[in-house]
N, C-alpha and C positions, 0 to 999 in steps of 0.2 A: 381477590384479583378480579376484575372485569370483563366479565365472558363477552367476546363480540363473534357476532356470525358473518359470514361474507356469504354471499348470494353471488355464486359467479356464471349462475346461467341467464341472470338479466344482461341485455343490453350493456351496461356498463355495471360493473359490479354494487354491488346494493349493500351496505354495512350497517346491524342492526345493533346496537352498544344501549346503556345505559347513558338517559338524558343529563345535561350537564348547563349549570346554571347560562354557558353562553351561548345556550341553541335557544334560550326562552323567544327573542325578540324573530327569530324565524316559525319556531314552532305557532305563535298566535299570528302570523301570515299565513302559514298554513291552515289553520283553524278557521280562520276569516274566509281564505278563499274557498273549502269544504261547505263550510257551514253557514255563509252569510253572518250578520248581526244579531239573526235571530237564535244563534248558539246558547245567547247568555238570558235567555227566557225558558229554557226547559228545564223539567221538571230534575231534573240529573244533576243541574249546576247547581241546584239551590243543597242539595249533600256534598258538591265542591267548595260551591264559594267562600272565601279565608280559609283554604285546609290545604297545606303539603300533599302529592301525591304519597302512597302507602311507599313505604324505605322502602329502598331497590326497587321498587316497582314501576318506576317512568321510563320507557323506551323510545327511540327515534331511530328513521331508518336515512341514509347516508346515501345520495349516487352522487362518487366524487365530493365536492367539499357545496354539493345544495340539500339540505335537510329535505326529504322529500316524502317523510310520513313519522307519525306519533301517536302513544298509542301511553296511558295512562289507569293504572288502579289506586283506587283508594279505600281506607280501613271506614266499615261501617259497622254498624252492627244492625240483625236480618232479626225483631221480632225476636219470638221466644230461641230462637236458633245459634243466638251470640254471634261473636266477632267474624265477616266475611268481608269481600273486596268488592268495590262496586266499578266498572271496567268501566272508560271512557274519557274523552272521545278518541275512537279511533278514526285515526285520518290518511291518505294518501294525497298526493298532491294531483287536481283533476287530470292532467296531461299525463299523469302516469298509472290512472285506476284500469283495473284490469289484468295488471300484468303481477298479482300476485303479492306485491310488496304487504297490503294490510294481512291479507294470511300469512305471512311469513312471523311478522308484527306479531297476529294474535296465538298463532303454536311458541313463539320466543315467552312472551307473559304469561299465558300459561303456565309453562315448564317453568320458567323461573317461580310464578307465587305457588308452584307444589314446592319444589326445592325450597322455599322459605319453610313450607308447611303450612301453608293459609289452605282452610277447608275449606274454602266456596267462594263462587264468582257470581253476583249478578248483573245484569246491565239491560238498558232501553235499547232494542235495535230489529233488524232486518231478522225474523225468524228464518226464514230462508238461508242467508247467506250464513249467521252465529249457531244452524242446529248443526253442519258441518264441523264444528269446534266441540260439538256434545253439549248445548246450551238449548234448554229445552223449556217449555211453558209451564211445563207441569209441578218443577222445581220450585216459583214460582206464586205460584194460585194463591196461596194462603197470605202472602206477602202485598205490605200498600208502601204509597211512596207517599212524599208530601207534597203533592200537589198531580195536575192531570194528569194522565198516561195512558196511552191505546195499547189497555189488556192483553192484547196478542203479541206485542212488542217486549213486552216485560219478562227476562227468561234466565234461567239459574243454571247452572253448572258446578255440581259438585265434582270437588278435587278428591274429599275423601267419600265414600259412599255413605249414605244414609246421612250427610250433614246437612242437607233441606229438607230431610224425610219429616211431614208435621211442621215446617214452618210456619210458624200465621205471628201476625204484628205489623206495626208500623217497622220501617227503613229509617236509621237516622245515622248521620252524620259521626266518626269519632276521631280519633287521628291526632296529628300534630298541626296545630294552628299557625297560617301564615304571621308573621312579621308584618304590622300596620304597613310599612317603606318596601314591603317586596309584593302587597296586595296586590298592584297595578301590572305588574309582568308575570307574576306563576302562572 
């Protein structure tokens, strides 16, 4: 059954459900206007690109019928550490940053990939705003990506304790592979 949250202290209530193949063509409007063009040159897409998000693990948040934030994990595997989730991109729609909706976003994915049982999170982002989530550098350290990344940005979050503990390796890519005909819209 499909857990959805309602947000009823926003402005107009905010619904956070699992993402569904007919939000694709909003959700990469929303992407675009977050992140510009230059989304699809960092170093994060190149462990997405051709790959399904991690099962159950694609989120979007709802105010009324405008998709107005998304928020995505994917199965990697972390170095000597084994199978973890790499988080991204989390998005808000800019008119509406601020008021909450990508935190709500990032504690929903969370709770859900522990309830899967996926031991660890890592992702590229704002150490400031993701160490509130318990997503720390230190988790982290040992761990490279395939291609640039600014070191202080790069930060782990263990679900179960001690599942970064000694991580060191390369970050790659594992998952279920996109469909050639569906490449162009996941």
């Amino acid at each position: 059954m499909e857990q959805v949250f309602i947000d009823t202290l926003a402005p107009q209530a905010v619904t956070i459900g699992a993402e569904h193949a007919g939000d694709a063509p909003a959700r990469e409007v929303l992407l675009d206007l977050a992140f510009g063009p230059g989304r699809f040159r960092k170093t994060s897409e190149k462990l997405r690109h051709g790959r399904l998000p991690a099962e159950g693990l694609a989120f979007v948040a709802y105010e009324g019928a405008s998709l107005v934030g998304t928020v995505r994990l994917w199965n990697i595997k972390v170095g000597n550490a084994g199978e973890a989730l790499l988080l991204g991109p989390l998005a808000t729609h800019p008119e509406l940053q601020g008021q909450g909706i990508g935190g709500r976003l990032m504690a929903y994915a969370i709770s859900e990939a522990t309830r899967l049982g996926h031991r660890s999170i890592v992702l590229v982002g704002d150490a400031p705003y993701y160490s509130r989530f318990g997503f720390r550098r230190r988790f982290a350290e040992g761990l490279a990506l395939p291609g640039p990344v600014e070191t202080e940005r790069f930060l782990g979050l263990e679900l179960v304790a001690g599942s970064l503990q000694g991580a060191s390796g390369m970050v790659t890519a594992t998952g279920r592979l996109l469909k050639p005909a569906m490449r162009r819209v996941a």
